[in-house]
C-alpha positions in Angstrom: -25.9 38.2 9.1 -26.4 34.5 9.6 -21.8 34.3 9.6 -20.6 30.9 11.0 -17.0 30.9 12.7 -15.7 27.6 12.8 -12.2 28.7 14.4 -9.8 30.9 14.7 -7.4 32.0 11.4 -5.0 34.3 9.9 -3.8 35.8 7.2 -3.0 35.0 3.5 0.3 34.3 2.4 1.7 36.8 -0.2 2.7 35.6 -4.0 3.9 37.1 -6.6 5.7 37.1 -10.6 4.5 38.8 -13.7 6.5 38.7 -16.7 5.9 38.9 -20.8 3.5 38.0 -23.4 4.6 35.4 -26.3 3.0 33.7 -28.9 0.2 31.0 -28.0 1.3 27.2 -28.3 -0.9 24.5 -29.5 -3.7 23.0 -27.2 -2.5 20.2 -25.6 -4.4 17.3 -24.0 -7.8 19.5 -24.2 -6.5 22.5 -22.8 -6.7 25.6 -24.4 -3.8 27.6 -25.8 -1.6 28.7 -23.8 -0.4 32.5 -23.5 1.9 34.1 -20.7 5.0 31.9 -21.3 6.8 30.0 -18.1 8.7 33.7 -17.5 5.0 35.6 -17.0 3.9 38.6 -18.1 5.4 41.9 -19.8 8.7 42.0 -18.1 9.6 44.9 -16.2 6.3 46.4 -17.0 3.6 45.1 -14.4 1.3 47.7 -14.9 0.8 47.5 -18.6 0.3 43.6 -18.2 -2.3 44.2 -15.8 -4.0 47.1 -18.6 -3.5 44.6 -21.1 -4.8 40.9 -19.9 -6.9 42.8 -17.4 -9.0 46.0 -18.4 -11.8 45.5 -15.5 -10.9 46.5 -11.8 -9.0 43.6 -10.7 -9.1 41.9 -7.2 -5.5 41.2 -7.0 -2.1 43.2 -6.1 0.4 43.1 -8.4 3.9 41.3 -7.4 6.9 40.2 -8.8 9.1 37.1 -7.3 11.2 34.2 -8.9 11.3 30.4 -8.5 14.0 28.5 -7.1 15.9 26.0 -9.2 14.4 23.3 -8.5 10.7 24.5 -8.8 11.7 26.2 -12.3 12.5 22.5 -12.9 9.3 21.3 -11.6 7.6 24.3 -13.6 9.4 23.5 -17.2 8.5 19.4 -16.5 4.7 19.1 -15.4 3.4 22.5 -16.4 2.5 21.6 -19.7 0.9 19.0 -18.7 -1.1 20.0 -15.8 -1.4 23.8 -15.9 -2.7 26.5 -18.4 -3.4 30.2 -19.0 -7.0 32.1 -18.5 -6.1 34.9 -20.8 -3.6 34.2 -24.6 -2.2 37.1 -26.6 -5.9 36.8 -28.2 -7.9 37.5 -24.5 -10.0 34.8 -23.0 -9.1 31.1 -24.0 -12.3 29.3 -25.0 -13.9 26.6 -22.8 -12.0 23.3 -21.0 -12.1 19.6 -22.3 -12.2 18.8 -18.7 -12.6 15.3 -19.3 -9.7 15.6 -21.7 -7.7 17.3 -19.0 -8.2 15.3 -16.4 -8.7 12.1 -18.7 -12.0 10.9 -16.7 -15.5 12.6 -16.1 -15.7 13.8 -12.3 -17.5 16.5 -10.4 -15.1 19.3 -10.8 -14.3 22.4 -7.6 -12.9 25.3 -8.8 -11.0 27.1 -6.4 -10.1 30.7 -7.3 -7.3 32.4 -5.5 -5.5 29.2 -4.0 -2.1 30.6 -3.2 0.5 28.3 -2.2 -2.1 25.5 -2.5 -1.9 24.0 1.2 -6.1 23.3 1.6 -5.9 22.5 -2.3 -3.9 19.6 -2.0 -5.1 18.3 1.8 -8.5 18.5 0.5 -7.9 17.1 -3.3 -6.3 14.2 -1.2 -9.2 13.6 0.5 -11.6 13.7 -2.1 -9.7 11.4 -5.2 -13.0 11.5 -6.8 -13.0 15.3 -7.6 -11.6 17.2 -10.2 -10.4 20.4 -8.7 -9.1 23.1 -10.8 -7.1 25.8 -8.9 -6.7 29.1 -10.3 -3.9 31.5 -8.7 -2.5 35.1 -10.4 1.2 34.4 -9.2 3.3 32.3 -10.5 5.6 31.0 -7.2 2.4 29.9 -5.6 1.3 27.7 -8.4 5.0 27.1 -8.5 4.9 25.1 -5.0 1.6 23.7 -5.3 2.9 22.1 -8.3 6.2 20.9 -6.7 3.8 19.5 -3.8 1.2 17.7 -6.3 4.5 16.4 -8.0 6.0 15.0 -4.6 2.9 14.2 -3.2 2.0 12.1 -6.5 -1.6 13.6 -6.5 -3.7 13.2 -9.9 -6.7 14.9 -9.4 -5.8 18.6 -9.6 -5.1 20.9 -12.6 -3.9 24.4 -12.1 -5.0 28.1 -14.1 -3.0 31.0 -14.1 -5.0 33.8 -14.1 -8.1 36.0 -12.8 -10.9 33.6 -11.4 -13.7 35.9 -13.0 -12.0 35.7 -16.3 -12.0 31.7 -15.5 -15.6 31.7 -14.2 -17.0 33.7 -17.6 -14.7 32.2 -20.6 -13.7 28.8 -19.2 -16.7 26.9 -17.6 -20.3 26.9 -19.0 -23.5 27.1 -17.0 -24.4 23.9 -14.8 -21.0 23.1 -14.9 -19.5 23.3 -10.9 -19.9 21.2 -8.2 -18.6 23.5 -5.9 -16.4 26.8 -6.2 -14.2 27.4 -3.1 -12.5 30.6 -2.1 -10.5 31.1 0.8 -9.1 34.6 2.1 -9.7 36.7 -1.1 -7.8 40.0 -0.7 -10.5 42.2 1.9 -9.4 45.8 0.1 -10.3 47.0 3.5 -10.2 50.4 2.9 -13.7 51.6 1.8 -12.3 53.3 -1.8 -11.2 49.9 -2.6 -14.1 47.9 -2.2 -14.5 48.1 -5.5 -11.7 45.6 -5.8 -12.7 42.7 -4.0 -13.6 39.4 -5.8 -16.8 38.4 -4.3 -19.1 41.5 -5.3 -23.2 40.7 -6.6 -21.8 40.2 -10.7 -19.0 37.8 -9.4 -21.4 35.5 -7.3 -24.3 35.9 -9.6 -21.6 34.2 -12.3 -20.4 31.4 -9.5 -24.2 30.8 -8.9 -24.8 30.4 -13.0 -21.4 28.0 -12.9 -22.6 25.8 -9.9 -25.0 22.9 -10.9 -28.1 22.9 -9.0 -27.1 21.6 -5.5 -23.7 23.2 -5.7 -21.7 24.4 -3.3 -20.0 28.0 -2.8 -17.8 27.6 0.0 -16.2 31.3 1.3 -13.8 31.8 4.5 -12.6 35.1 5.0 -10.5 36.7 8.5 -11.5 39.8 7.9 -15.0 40.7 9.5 -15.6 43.5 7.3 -15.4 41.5 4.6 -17.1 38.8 6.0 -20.4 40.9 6.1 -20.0 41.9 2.3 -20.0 38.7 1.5 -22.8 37.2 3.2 -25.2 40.0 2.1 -23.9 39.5 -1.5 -24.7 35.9 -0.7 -27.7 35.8 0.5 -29.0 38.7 -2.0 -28.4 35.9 -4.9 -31.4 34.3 -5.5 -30.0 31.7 -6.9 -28.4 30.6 -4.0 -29.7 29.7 -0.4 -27.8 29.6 3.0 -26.7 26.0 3.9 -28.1 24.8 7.2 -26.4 21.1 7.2 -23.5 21.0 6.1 -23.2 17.0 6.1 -25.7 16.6 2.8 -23.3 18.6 0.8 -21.5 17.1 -2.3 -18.0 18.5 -1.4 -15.8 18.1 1.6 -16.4 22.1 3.7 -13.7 20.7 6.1 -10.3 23.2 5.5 -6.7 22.3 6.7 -5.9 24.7 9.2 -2.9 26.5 7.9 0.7 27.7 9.3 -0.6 31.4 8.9 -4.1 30.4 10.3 -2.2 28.9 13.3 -0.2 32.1 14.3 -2.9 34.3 14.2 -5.0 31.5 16.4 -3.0 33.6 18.9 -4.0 37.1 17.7 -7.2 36.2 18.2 -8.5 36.3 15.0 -11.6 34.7 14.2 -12.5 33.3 10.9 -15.6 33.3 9.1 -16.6 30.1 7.0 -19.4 30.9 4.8 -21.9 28.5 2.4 -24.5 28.8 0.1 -26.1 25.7 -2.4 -27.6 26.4 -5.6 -31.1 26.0 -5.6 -32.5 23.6 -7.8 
């Protein structure tokens, strides 16, 4: 299976909030319209916002949560600035102006599924010279990376509110990645619901068309199940080729560990770090 475990890990931290649709607002800065207003989607009604934004089998739970004060504050202040929406009350949003968005032209990370944003913001910090773009379904977890980029005065991250395949098709063009992380997707361990888990042969056949030749796919997962899905997907991709050194790669594939990796250290669970480049 070729799977390398760098250390031991946990689990992923739950977030949540869906809410309603409204009308898009203007494009902003390079950014596409946005849809789901700061409240979310289809209040009270989770399940038809899900049927309605997304009519494929999704990879993600749906939750509902609210912000504090303070990160509503946050949220009303920089969102319109620094986040946007994968999906208007049209569907897909068209391409990003990245080098509007950002307002300089960088190698750009997408990271899909970045929860609370703890290895977003440790490893945008130590890599000023990339763009990364991090894409999360729920709202408080975007919601505290946002409050963290805003105390931590970081400049080099823009956030997406929405599902990362819908990102991956509508919003990036071929050639266009220089590396597409994603960290402790949901393992849907039970076998009728593999069918929901991000990282199946259409979704990394799409990363592999995103990533520039040389680009990087970095996947961790704790779940050793899972693991094995994704490196046969993986290495089925002929796109893509198993990394053997990690120190010629173009991004950073060094991870924060985090609070929930630490208590589970404990458990003994090990965690799975896996990497592919696209061929040239």
């Amino acid at each position: 299976m070729g799977i390398n475990l760098y250390h031991d890990a946990g689990t992923r931290p739950s977030m949540s909030d869906h809410g309603r649709m409204q009308t898009p607002r203007p494009d902003v800065a390079g950014r596409p319209a946005l849809g789901p207003d700061a409240a979310g989607w289809t209040a009270g009604r989770p399940e038809l916002a899900e049927s309605h934004l997304h009519p494929r089998v999704t990879s993600f739970r749906t939750r509902r949560s609210t912000l504090s004060a303070a990160q509503q504050a946050t949220w009303a202040r920089l969102w319109p600035e620094m986040g946007t929406y994968a999906r208007d009350a049209d569907g897909p949003v068209p391409p990003l102006d990245i080098e509007a968005w950002f307002g300089r032209s960088a190698p750009v990370v997408l990271e899909i599924g970045c929860g609370t944003g703890t290895s977003t913001l440790a490893m945008a910090q130590a890599e000023p010279h990339l763009n990364v773009v991090a894409v999360e379904v729920y709202r408080r977890g975007l919601a505290q990376l946002l409050s963290a980029i805003d105390r931590e005065g970081v400049t080099n991250i823009r956030l997406v509110r929405g599902d990362g395949v819908d990102v991956l098709e509508h919003m990036f063009g071929p050639d266009s990645l220089t590396g597409v992380r994603v960290f402790f997707p949901d393992p849907w361990p039970k076998a009728r619901h593999h069918k929901r888990r991000l990282l199946q042969p259409p979704t990394v056949a799409l990363i592999a068309d995103r990533l520039q030749p040389g680009g990087v796919l970095h996947a961790a997962t704790d779940h050793a199940g899972y693991a094995e899905h994704i490196a046969e997907v993986g290495d089925a991709e002929p796109r893509l080729r198993r990394v053997t050194s990690p120190d010629s790669l173009p991004i950073s594939v060094q991870r924060p560990v985090t609070k929930y990796e630490g208590k589970a250290q404990h458990a003994g669970s090990a965690v799975a770090e896996l990497l592919w480049e696209k061929q040239p």
